[in-house]
PDB file with one MODEL, atoms N, CA, C and O in Angstrom:
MODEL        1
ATOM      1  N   UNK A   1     120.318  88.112  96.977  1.00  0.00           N
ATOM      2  CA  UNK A   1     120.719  89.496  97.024  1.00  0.00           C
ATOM      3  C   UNK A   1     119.565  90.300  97.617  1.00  0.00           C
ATOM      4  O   UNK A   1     118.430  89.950  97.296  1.00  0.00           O
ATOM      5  N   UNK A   2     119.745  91.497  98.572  1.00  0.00           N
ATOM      6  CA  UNK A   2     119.130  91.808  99.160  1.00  0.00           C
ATOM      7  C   UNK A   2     119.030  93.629  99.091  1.00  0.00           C
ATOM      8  O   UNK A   2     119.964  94.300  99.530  1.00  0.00           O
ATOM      9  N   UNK A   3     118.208  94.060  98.691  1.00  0.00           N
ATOM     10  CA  UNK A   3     118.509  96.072  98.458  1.00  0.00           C
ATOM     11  C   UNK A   3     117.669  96.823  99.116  1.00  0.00           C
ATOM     12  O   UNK A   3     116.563  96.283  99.117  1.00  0.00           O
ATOM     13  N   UNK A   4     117.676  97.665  99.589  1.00  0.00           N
ATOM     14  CA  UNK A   4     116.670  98.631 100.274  1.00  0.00           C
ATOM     15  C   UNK A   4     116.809  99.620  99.290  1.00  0.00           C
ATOM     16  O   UNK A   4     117.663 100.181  98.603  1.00  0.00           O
ATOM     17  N   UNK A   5     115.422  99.591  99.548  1.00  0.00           N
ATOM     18  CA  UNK A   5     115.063 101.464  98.227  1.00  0.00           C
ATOM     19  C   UNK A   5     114.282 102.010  99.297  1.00  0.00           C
ATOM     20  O   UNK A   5     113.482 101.455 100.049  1.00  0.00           O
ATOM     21  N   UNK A   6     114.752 103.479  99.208  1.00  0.00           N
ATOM     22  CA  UNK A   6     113.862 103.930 100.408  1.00  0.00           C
ATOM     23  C   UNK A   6     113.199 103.152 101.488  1.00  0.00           C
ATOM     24  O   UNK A   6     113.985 102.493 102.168  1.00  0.00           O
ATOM     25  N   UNK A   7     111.610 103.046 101.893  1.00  0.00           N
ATOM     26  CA  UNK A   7     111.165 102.022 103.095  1.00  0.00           C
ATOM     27  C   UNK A   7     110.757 100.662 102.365  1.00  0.00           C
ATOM     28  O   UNK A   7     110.094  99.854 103.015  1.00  0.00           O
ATOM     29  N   UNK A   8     111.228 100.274 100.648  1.00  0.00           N
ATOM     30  CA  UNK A   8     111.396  99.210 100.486  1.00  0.00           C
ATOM     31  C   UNK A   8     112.272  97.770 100.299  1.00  0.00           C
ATOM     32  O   UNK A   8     113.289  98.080  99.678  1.00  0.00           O
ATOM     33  N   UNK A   9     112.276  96.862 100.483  1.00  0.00           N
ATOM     34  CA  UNK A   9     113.160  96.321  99.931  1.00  0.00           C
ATOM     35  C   UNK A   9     112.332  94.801  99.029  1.00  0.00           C
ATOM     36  O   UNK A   9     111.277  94.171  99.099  1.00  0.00           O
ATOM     37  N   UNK A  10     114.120  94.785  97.897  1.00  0.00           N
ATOM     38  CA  UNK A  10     114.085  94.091  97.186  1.00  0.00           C
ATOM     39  C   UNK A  10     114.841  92.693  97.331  1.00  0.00           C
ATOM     40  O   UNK A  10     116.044  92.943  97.249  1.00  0.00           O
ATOM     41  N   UNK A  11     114.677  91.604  97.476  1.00  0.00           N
ATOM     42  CA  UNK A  11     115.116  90.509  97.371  1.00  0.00           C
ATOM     43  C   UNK A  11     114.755  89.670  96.015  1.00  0.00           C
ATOM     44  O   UNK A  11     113.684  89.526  95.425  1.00  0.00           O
ATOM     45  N   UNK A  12     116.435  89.034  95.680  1.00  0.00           N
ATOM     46  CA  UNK A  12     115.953  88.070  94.868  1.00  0.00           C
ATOM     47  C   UNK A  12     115.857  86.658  95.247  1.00  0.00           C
ATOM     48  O   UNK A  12     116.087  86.182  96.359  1.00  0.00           O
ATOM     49  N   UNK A  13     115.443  85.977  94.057  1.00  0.00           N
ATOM     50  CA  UNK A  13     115.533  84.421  94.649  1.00  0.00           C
ATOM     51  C   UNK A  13     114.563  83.742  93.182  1.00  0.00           C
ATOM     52  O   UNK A  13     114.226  84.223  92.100  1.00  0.00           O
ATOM     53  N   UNK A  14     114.350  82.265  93.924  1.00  0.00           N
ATOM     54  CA  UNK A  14     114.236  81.337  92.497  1.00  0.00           C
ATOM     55  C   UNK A  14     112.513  81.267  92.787  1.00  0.00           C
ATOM     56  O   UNK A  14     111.771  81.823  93.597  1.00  0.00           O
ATOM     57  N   UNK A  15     112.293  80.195  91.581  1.00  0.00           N
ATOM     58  CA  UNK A  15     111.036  79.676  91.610  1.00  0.00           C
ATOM     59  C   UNK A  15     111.095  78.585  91.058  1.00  0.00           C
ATOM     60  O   UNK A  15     112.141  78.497  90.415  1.00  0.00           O
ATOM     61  N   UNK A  16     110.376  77.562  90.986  1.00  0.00           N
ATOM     62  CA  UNK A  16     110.299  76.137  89.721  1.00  0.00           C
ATOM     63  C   UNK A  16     109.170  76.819  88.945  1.00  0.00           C
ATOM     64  O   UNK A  16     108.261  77.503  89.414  1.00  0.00           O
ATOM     65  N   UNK A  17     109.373  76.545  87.838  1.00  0.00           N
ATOM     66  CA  UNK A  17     108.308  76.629  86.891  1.00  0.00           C
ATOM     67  C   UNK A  17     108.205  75.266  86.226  1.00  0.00           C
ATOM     68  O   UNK A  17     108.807  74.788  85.264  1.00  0.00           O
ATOM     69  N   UNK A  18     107.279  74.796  87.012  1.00  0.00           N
ATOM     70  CA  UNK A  18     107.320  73.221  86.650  1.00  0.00           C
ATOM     71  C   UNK A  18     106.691  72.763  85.124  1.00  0.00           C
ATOM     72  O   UNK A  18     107.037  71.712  84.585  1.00  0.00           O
ATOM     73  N   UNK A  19     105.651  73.777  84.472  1.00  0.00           N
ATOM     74  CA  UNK A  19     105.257  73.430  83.062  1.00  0.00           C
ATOM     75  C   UNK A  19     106.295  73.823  82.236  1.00  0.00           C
ATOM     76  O   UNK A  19     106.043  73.702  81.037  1.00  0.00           O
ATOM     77  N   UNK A  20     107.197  74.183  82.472  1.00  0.00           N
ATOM     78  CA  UNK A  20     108.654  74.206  81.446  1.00  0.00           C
ATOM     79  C   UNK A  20     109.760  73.677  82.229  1.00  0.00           C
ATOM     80  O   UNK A  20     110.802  74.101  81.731  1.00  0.00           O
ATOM     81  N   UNK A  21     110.010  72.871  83.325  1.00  0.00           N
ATOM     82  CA  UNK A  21     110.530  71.907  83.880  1.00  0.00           C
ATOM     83  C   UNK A  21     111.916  72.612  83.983  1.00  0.00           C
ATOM     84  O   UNK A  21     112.921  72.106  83.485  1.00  0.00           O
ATOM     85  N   UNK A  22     111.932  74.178  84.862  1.00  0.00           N
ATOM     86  CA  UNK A  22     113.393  74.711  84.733  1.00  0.00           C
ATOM     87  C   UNK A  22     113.053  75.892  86.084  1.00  0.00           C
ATOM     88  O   UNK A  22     111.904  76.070  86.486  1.00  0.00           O
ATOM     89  N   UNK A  23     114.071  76.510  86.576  1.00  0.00           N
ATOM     90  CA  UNK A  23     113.785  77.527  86.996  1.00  0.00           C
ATOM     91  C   UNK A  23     113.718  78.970  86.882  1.00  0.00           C
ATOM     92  O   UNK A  23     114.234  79.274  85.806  1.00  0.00           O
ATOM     93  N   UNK A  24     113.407  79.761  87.364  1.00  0.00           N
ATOM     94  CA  UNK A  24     113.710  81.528  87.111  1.00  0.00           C
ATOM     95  C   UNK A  24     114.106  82.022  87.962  1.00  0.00           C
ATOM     96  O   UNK A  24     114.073  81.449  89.051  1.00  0.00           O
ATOM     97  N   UNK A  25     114.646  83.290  87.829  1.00  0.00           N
ATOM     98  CA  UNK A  25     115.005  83.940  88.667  1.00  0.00           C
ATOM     99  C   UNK A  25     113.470  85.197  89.037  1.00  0.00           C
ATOM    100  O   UNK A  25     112.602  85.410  88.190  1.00  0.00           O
ATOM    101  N   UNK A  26     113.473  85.709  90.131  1.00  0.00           N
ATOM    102  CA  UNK A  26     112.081  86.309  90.531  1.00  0.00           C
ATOM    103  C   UNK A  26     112.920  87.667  91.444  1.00  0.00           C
ATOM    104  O   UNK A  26     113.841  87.407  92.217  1.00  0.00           O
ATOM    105  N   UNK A  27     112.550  88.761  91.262  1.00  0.00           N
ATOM    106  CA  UNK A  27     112.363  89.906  92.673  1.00  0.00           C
ATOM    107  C   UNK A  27     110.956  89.575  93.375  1.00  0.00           C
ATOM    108  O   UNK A  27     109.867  89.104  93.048  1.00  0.00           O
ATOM    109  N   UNK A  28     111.510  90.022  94.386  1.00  0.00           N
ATOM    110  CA  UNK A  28     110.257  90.150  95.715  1.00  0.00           C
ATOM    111  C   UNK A  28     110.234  91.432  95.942  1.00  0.00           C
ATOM    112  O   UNK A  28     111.344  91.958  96.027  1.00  0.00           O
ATOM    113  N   UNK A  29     109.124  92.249  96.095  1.00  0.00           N
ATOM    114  CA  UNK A  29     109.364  93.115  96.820  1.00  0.00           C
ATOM    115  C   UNK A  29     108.764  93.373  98.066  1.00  0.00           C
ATOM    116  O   UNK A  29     107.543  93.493  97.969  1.00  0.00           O
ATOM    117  N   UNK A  30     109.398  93.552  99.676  1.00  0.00           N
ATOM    118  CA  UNK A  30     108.820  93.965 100.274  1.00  0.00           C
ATOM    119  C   UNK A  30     108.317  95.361 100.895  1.00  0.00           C
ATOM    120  O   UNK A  30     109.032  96.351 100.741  1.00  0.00           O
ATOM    121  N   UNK A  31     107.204  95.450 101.533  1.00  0.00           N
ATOM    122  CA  UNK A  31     106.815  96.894 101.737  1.00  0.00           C
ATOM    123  C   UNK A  31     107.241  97.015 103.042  1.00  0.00           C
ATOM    124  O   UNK A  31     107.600  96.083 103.761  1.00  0.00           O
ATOM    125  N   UNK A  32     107.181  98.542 103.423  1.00  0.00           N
ATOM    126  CA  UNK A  32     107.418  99.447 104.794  1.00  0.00           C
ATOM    127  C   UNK A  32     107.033  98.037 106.057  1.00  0.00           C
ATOM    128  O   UNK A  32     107.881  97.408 106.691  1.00  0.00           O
ATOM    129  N   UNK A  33     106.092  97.922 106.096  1.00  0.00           N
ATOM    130  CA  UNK A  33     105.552  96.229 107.072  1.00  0.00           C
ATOM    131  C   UNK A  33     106.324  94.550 106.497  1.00  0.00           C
ATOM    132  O   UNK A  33     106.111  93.458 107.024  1.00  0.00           O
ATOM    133  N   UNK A  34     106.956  94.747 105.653  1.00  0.00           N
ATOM    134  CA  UNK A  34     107.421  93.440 106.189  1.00  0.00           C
ATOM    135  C   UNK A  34     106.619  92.980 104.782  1.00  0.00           C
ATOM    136  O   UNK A  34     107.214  92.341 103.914  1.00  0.00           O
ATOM    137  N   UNK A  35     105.673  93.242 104.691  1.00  0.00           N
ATOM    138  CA  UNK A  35     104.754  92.161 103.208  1.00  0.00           C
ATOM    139  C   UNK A  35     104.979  92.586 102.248  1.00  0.00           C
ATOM    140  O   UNK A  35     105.325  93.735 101.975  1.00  0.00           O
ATOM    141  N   UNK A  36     104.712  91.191 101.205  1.00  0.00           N
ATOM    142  CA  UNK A  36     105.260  91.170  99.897  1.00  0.00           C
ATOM    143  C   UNK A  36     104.443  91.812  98.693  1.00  0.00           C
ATOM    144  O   UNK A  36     103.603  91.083  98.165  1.00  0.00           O
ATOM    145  N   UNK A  37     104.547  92.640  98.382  1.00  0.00           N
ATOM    146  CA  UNK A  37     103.728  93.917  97.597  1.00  0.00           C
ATOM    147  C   UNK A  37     103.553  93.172  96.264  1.00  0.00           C
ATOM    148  O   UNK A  37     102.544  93.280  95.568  1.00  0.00           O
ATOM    149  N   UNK A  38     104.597  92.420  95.971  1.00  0.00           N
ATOM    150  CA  UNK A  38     104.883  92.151  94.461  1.00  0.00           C
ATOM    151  C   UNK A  38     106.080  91.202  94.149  1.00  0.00           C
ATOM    152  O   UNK A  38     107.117  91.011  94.784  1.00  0.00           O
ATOM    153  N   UNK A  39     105.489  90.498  92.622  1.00  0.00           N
ATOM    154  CA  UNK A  39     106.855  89.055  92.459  1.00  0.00           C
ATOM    155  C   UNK A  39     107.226  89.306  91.102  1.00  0.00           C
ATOM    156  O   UNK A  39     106.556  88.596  90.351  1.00  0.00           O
ATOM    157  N   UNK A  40     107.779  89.810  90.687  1.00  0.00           N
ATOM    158  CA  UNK A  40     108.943  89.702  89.199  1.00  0.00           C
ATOM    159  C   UNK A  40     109.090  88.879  88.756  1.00  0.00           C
ATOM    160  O   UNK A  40     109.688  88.106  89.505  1.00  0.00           O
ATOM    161  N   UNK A  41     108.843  88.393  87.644  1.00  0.00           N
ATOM    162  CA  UNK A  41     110.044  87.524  86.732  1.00  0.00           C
ATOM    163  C   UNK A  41     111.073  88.231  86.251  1.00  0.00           C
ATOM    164  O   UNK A  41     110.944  88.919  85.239  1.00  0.00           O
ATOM    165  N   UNK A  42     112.568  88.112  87.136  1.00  0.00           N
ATOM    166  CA  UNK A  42     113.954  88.717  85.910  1.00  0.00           C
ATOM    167  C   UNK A  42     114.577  87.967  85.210  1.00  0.00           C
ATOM    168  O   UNK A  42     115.399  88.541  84.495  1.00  0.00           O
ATOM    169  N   UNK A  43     114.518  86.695  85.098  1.00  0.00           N
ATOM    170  CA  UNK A  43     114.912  85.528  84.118  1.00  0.00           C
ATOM    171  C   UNK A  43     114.450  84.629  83.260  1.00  0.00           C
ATOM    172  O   UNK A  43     113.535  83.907  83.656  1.00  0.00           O
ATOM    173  N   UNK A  44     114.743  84.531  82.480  1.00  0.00           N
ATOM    174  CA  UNK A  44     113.933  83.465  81.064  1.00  0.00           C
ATOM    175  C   UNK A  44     114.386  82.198  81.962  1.00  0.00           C
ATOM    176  O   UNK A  44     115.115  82.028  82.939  1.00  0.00           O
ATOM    177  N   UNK A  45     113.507  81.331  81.053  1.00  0.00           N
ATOM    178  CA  UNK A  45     113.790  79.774  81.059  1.00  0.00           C
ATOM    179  C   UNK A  45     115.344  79.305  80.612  1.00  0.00           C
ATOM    180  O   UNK A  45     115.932  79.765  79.633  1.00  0.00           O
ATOM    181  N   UNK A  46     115.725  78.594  81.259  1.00  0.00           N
ATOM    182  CA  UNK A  46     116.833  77.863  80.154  1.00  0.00           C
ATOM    183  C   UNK A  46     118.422  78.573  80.362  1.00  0.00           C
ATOM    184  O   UNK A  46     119.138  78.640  79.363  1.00  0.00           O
ATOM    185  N   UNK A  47     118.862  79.019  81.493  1.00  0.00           N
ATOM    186  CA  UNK A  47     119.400  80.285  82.234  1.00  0.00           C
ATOM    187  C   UNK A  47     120.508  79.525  83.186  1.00  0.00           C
ATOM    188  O   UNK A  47     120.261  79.155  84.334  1.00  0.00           O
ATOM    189  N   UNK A  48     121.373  79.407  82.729  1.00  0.00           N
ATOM    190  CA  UNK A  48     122.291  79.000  84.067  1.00  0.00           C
ATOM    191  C   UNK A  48     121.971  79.661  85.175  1.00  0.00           C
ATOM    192  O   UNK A  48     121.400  80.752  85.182  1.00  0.00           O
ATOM    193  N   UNK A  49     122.297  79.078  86.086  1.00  0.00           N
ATOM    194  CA  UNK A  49     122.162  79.913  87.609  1.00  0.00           C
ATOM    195  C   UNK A  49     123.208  81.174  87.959  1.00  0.00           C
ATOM    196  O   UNK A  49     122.970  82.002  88.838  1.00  0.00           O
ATOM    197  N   UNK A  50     124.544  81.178  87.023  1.00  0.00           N
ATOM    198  CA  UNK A  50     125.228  82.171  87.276  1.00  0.00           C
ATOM    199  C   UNK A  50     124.476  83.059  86.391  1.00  0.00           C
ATOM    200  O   UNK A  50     123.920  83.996  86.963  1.00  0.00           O
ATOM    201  N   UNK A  51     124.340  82.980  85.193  1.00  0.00           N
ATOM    202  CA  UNK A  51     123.811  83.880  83.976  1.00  0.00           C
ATOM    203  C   UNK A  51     122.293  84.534  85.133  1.00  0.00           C
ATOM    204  O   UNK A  51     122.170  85.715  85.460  1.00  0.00           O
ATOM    205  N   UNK A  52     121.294  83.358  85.563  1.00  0.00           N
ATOM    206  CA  UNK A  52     120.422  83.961  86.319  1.00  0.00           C
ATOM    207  C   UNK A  52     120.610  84.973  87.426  1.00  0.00           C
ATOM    208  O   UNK A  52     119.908  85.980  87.526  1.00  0.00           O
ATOM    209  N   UNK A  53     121.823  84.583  88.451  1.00  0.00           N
ATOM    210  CA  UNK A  53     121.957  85.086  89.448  1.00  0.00           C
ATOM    211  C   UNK A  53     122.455  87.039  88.707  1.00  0.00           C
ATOM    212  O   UNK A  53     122.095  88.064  89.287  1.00  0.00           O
ATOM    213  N   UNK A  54     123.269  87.029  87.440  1.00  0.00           N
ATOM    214  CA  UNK A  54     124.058  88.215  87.203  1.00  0.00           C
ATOM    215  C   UNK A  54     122.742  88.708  86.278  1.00  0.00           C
ATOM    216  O   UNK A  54     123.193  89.332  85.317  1.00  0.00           O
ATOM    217  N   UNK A  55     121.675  88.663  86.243  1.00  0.00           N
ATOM    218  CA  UNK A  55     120.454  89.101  85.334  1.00  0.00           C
ATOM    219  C   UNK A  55     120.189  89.963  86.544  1.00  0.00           C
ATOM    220  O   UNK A  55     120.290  91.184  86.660  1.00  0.00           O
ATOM    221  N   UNK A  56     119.684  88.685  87.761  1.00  0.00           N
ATOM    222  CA  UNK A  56     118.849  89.611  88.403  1.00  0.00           C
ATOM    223  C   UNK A  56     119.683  90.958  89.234  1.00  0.00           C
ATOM    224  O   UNK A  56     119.255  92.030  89.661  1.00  0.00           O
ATOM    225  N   UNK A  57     120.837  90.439  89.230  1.00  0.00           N
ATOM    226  CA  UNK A  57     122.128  91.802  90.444  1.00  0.00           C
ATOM    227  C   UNK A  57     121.317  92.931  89.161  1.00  0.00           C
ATOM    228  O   UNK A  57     120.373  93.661  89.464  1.00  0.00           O
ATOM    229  N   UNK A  58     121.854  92.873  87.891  1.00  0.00           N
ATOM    230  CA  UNK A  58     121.965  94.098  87.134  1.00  0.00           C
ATOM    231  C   UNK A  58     120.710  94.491  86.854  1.00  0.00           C
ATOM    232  O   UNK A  58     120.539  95.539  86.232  1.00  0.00           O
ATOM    233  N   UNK A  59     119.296  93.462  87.403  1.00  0.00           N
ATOM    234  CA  UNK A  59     118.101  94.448  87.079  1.00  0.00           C
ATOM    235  C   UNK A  59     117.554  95.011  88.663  1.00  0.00           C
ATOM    236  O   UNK A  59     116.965  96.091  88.622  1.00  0.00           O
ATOM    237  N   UNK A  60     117.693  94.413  89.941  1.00  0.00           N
ATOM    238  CA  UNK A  60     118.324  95.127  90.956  1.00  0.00           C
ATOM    239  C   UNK A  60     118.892  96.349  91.125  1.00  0.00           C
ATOM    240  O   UNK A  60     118.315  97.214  91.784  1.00  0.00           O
ATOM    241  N   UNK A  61     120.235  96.579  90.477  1.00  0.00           N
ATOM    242  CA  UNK A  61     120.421  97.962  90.435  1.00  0.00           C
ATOM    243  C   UNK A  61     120.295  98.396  89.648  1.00  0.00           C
ATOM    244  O   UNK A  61     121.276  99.008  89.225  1.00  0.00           O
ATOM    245  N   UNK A  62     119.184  98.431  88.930  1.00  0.00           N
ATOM    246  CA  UNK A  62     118.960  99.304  87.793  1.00  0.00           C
ATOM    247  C   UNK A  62     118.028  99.947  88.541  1.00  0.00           C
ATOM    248  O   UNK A  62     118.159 101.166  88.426  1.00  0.00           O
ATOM    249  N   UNK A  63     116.948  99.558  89.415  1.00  0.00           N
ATOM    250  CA  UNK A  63     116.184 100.050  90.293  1.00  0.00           C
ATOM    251  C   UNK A  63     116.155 101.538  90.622  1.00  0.00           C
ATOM    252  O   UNK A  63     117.165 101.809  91.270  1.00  0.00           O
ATOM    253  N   UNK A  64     115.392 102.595  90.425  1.00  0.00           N
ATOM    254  CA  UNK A  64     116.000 104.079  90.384  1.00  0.00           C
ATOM    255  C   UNK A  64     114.506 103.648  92.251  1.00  0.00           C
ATOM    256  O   UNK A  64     114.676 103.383  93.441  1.00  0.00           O
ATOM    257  N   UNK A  65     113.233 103.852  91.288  1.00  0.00           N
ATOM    258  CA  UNK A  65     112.120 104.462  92.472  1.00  0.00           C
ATOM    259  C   UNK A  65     111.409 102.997  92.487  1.00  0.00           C
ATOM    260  O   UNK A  65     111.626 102.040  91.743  1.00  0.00           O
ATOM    261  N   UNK A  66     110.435 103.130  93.632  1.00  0.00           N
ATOM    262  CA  UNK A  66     109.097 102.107  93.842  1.00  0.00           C
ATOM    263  C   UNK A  66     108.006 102.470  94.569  1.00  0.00           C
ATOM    264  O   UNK A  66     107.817 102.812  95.737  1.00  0.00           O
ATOM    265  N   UNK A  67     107.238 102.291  93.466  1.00  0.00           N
ATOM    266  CA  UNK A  67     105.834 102.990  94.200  1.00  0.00           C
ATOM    267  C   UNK A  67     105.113 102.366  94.996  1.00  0.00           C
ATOM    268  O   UNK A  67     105.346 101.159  95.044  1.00  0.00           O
ATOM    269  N   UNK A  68     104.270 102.768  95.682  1.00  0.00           N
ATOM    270  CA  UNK A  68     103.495 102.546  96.765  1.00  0.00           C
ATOM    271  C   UNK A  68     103.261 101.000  96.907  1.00  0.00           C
ATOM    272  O   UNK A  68     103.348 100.293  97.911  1.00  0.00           O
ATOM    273  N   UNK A  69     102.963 100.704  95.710  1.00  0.00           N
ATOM    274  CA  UNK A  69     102.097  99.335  95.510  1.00  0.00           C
ATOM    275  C   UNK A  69     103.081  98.288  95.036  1.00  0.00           C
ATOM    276  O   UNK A  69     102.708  97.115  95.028  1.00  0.00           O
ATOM    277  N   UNK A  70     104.690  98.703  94.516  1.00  0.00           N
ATOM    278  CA  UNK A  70     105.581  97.851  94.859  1.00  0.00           C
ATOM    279  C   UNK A  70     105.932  97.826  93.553  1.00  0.00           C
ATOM    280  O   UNK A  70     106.670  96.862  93.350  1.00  0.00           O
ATOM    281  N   UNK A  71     105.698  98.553  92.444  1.00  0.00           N
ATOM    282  CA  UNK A  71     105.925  98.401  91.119  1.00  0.00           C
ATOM    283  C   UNK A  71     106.992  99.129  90.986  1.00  0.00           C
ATOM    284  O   UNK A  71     106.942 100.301  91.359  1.00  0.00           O
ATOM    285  N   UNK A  72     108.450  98.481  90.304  1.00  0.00           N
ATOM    286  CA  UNK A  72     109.546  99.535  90.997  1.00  0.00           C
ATOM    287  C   UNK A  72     109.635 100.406  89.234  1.00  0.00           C
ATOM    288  O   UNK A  72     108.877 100.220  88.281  1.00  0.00           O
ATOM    289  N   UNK A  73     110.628 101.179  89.312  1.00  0.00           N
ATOM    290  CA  UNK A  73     110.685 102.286  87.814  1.00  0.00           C
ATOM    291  C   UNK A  73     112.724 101.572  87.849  1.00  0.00           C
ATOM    292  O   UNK A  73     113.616 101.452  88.689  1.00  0.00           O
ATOM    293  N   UNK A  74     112.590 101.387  86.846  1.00  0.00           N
ATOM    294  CA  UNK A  74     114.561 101.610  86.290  1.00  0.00           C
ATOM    295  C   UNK A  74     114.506 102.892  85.486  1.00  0.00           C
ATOM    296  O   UNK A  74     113.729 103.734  85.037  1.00  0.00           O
ATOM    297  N   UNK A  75     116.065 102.476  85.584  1.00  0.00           N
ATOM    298  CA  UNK A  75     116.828 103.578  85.204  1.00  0.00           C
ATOM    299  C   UNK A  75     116.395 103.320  83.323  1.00  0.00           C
ATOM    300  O   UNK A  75     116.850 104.086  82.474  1.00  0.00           O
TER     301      UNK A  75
ENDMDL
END
């Protein structure tokens, strides 16, 4: 999933977290240039991939602002 906030955007996507042998769900955020300001964890361990995928949509748009440095504010 992919969002623009003002000149940023947010993408999600996975990670392995190999010392708990599972994955997460993560935001990216990129800045005005293209680079990655900042990496989220929006999912626990132990998370179906649908349960993961519908964590991160609803913390996505919860998204109100994001500041400079990529730290976003919810609602």
């Amino acid at each position: 999933m992919e969002r623009r906030i003002g000149e940023f955007e947010v993408v999600t996507s996975y990670l392995v977290d190999v010392p708990n042998k599972c994955m997460r769900g993560v935001l990216m955020v990129y800045g005005p240039d293209g680079a990655l300001l900042r990496t989220i964890p929006a999912t626990g361990p132990s998370m179906s991939k649908s349960d993961m995928e519908e964590r991160m949509r609803r913390t996505v748009e919860s998204i109100e602002h994001i500041a400079p440095d990529g730290t976003p504010t919810y609602r």
